[in-house]
N, CA, C and O of each residue as an XYZ file, in Angstrom:
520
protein
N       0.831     -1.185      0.000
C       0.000      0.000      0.000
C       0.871      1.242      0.000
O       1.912      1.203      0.655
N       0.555      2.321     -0.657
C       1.417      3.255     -1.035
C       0.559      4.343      0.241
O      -0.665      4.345      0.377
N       1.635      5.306      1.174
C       1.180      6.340      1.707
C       0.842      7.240      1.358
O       1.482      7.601      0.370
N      -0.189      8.148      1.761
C      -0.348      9.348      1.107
C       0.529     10.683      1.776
O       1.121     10.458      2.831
N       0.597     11.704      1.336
C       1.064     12.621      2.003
C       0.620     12.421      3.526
O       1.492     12.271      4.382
N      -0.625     12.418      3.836
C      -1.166     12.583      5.428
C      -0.083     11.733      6.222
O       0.685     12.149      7.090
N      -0.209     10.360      5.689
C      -0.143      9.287      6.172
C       1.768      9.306      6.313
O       2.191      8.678      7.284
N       2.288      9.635      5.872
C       3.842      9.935      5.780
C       4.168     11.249      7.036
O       5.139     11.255      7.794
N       2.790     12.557      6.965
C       3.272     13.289      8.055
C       3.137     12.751      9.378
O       3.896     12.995     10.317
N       2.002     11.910      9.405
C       1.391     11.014     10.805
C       2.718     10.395     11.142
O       3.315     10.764     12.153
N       3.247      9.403     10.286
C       4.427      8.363     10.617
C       5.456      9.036     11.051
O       5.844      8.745     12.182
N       6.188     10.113     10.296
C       7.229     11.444     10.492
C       6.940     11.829     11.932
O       7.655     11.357     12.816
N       5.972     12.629     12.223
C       5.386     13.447     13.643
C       5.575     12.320     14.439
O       6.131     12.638     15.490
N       5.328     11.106     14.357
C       5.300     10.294     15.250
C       7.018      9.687     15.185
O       7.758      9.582     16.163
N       7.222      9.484     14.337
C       8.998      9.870     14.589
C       9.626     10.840     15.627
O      10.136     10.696     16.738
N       9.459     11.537     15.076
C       9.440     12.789     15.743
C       9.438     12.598     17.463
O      10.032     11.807     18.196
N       8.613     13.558     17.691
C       8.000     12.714     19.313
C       8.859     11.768     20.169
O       9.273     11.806     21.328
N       8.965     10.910     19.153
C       9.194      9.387     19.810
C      10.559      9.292     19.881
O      11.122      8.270     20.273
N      11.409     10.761     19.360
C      12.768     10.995     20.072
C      12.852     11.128     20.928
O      13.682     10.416     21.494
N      12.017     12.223     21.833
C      11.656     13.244     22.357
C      10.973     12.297     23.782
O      11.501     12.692     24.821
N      10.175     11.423     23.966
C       9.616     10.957     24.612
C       9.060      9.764     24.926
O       8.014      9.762     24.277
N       9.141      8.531     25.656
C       9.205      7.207     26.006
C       7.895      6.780     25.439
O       8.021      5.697     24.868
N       6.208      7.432     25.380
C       4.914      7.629     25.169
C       4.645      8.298     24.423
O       4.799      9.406     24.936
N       4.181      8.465     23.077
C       3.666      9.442     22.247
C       2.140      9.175     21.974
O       2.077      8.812     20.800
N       1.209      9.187     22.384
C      -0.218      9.442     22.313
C      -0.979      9.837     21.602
O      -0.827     11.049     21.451
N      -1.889      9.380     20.963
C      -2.927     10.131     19.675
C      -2.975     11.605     20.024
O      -2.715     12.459     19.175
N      -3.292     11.892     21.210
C      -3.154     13.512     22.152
C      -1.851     14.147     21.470
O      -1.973     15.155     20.774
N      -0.657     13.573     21.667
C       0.288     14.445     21.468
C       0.828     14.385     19.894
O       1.832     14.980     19.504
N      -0.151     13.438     18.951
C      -0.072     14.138     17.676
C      -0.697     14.819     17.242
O      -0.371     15.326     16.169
N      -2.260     15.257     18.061
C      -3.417     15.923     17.733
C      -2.360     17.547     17.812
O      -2.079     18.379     16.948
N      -2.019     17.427     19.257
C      -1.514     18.696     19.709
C      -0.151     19.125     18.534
O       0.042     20.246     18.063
N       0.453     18.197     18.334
C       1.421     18.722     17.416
C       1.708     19.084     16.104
O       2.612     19.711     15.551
N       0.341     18.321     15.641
C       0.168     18.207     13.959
C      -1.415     19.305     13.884
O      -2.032     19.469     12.832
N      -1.785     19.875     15.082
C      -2.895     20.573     14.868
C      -4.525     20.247     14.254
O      -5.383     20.971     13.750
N      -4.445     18.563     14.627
C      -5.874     18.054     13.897
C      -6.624     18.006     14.978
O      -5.946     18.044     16.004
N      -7.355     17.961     15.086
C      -8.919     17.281     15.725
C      -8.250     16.267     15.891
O      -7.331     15.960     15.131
N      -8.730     15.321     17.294
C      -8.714     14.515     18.343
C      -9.582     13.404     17.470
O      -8.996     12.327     17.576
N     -10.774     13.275     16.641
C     -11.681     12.059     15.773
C     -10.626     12.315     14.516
O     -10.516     11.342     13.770
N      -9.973     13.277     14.233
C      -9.482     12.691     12.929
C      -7.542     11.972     13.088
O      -7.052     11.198     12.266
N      -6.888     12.458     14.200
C      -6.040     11.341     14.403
C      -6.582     10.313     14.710
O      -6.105      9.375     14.070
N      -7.373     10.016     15.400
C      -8.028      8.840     15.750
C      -8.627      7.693     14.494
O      -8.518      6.506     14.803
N      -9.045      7.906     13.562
C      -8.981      7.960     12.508
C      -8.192      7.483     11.561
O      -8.421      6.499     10.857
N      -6.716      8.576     11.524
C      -5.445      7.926     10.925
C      -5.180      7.121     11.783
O      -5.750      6.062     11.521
N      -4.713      7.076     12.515
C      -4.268      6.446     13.474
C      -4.446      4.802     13.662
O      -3.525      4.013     13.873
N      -6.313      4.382     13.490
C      -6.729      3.252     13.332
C      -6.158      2.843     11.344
O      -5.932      1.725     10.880
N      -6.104      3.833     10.806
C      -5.883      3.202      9.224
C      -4.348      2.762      9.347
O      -4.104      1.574      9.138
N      -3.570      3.401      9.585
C      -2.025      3.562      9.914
C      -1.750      1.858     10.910
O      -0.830      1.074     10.675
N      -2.815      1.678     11.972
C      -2.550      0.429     12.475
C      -2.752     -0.770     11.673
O      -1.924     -1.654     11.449
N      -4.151     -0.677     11.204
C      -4.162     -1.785     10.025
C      -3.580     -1.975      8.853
O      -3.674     -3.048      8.258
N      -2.892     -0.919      8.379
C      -2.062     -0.957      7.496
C      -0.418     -1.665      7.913
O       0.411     -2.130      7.130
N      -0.363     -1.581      8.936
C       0.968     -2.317      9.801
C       2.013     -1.379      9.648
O       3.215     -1.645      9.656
N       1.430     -0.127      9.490
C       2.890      0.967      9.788
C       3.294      1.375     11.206
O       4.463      1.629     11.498
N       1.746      1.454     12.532
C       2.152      1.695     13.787
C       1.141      0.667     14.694
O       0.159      0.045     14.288
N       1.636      0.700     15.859
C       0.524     -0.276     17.006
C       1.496      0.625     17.912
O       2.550      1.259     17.955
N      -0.291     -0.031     18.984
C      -0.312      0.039     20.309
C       0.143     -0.736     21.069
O       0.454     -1.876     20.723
N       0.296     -0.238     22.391
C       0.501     -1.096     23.746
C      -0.643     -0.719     24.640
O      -1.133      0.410     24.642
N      -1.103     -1.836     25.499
C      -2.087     -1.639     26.421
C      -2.454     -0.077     27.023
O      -3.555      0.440     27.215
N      -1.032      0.473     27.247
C      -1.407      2.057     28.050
C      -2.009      2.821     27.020
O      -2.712      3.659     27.585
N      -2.101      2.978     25.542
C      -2.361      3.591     24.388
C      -1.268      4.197     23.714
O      -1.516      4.864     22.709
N       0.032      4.055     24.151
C       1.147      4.371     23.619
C       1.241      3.840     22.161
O       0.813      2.770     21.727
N       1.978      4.952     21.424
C       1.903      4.530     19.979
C       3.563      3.942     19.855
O       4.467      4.057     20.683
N       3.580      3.264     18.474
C       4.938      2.842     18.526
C       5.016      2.597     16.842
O       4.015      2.105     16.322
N       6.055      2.893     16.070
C       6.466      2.697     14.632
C       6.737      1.054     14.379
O       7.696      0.635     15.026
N       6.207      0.284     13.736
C       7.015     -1.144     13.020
C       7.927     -0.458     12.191
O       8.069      0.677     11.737
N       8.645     -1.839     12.144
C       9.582     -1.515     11.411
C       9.660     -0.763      9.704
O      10.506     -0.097      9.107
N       8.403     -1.255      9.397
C       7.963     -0.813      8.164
C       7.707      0.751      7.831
O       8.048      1.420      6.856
N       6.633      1.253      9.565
C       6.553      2.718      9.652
C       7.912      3.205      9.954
O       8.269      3.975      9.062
N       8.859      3.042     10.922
C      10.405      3.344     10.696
C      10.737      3.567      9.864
O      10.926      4.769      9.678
N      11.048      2.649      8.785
C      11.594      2.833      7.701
C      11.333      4.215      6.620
O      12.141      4.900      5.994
N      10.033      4.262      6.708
C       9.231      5.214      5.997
C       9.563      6.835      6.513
O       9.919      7.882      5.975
N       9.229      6.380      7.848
C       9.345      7.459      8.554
C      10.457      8.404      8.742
O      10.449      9.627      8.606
N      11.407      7.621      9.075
C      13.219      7.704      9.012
C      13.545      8.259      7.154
O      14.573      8.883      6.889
N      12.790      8.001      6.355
C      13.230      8.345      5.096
C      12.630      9.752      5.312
O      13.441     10.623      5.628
N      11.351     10.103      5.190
C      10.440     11.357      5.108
C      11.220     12.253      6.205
O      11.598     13.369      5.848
N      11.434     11.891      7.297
C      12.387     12.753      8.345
C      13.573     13.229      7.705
O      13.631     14.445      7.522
N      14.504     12.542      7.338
C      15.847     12.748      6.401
C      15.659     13.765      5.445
O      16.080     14.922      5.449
N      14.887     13.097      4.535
C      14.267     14.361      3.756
C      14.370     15.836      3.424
O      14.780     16.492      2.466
N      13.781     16.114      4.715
C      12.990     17.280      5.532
C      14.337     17.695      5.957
O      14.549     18.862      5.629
N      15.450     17.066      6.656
C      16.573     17.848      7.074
C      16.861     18.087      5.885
O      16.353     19.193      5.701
N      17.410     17.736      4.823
C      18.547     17.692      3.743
C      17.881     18.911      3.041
O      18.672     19.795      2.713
N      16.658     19.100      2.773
C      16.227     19.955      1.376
C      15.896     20.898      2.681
O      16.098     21.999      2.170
N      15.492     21.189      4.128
C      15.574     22.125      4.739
C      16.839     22.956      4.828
O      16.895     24.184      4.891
N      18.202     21.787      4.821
C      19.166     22.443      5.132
C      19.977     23.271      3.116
O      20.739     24.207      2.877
N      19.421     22.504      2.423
C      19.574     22.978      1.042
C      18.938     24.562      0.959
O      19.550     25.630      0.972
N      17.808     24.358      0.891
C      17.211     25.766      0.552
C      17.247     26.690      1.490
O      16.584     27.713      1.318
N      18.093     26.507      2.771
C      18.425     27.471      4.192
C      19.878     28.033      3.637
O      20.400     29.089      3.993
N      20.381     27.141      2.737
C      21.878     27.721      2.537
C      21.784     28.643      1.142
O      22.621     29.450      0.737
N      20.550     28.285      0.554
C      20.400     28.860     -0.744
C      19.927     30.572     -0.576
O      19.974     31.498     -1.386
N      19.384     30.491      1.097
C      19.122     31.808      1.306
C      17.478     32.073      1.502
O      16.713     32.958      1.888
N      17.459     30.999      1.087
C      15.872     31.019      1.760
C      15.652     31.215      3.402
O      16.515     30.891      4.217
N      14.281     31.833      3.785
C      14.091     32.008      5.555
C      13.592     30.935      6.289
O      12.621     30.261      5.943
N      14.374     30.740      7.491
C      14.151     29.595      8.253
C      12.737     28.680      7.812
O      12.502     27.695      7.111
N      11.948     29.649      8.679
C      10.351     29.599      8.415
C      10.204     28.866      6.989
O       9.726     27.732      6.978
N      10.541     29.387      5.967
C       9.848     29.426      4.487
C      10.589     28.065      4.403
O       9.798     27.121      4.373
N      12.043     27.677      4.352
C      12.345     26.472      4.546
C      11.670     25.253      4.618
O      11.450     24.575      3.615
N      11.263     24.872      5.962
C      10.585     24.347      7.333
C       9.421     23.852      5.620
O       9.564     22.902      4.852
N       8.446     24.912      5.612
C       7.251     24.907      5.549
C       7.657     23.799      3.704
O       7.279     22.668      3.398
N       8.624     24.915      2.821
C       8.382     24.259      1.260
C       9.207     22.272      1.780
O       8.913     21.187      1.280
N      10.054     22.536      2.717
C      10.538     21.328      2.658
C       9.887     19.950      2.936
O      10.014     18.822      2.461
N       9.034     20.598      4.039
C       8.017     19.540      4.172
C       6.929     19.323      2.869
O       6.279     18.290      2.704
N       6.870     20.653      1.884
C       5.836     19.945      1.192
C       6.488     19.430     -0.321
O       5.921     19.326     -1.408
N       8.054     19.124      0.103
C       8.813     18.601     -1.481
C       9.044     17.721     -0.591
O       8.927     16.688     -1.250
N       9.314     17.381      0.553
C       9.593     15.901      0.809
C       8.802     14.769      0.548
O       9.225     13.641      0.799
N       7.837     14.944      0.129
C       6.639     14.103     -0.086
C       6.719     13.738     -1.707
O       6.802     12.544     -1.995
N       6.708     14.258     -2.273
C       6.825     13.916     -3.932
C       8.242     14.189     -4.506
O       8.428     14.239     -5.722
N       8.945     14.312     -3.866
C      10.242     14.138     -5.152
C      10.597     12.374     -4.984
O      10.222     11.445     -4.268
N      11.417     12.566     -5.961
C      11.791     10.793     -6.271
C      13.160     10.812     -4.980
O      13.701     11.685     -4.301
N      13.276      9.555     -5.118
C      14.356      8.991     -4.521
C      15.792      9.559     -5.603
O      16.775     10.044     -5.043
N      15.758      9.434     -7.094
C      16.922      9.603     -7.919
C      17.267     11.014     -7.496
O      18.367     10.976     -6.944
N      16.656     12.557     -7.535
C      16.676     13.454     -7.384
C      16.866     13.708     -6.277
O      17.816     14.490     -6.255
N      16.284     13.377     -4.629
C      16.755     13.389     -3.330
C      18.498     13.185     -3.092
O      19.352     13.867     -2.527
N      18.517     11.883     -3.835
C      20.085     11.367     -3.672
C      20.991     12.044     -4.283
O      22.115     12.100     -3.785
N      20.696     12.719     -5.516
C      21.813     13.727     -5.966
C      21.635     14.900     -5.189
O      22.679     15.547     -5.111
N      20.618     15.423     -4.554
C      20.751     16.186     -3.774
C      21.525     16.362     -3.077
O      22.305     17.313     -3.012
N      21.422     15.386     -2.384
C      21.895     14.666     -0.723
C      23.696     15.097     -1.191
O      24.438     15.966     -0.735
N      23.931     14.001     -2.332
C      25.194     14.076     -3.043
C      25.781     15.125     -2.779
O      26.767     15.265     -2.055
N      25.036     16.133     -3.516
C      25.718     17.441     -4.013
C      25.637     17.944     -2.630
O      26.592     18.711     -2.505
N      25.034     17.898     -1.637
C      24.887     18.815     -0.100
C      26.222     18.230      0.393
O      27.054     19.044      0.794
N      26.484     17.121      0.412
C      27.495     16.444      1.179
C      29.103     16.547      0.479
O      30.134     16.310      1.108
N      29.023     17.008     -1.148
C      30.130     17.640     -1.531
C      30.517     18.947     -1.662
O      31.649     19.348     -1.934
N      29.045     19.916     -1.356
C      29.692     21.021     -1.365
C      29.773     21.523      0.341
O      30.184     22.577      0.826
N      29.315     20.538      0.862
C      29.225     20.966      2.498
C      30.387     21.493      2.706
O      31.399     21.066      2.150
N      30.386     22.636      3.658
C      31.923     23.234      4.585
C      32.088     22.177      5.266
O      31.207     21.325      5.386
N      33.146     22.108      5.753
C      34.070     21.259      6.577
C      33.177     22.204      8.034
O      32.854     23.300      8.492
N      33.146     20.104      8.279
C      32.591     20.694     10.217
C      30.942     20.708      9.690
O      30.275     20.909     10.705
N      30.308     20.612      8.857
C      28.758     21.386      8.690
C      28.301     19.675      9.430
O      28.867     18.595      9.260
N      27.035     20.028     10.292
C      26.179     18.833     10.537
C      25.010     18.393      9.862
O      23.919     18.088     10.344
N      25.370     18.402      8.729
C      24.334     17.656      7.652
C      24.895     16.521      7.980
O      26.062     16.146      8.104
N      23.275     15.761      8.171
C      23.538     14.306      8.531
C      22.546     13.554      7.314
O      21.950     14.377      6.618
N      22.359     12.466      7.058
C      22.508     12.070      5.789
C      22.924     10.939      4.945
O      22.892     11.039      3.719
């Protein structure tokens, strides 16, 4: 099954978080991703049957390996073309916002020369990770 944009920010945010904190909760993606409380709830149940995330008894959410994978890519992403178009002179903010919405549809061939070209023209010492 192929993700949709939503379904890639759900997995990401819940990446996210789940650096950040032992419990990540339908609550604390509502609060962070700014949806309504019935519509994570919602993804949330599609995202489980799809076998990208599950629960544990307390309601704690947790990534399979499959949502990892996904997730860990769409996260990467988001640094590399954030940290691209931040050096190009673009504003923090404006960054943030176009990167998240090219991380979702560019290809893998075009990401990787990206990535490429970030990691050969990087200054010495830069923390592009990658």
């Amino acid at each position: 099954m192929d993700l949709h944009e939503s379904g890639e920010m759900y997995l990401e945010t819940l990446y996210i978080l789940s650096q950040e904190k032992d419990c990540v909760r339908s609550l604390d993606l509502a609060e962070q991703m700014g949806y309504s409380k019935p519509s994570v709830s919602r993804a949330v149940g599609i995202l489980k049957n799809n076998g990208y995330i599950y629960t544990d008894n307390g309601g704690c959410l947790y990534l399979t390996d499959k949502g990892e994978e996904i997730a860990f890519k769409i996260y990467q992403r988001h640094v590399v073309l954030m940290d691209m178009l931040s050096r190009l002179g673009v504003s923090t903010d404006t960054a943030a916002k176009d990167a998240c919405r090219i991380e979702h549809v560019i290809s893998d061939e075009t990401f990787d020369a990206i990535r490429k070209h970030m990691r050969d023209t990087s200054p010495a010492g830069s923390s592009e990770r990658g």
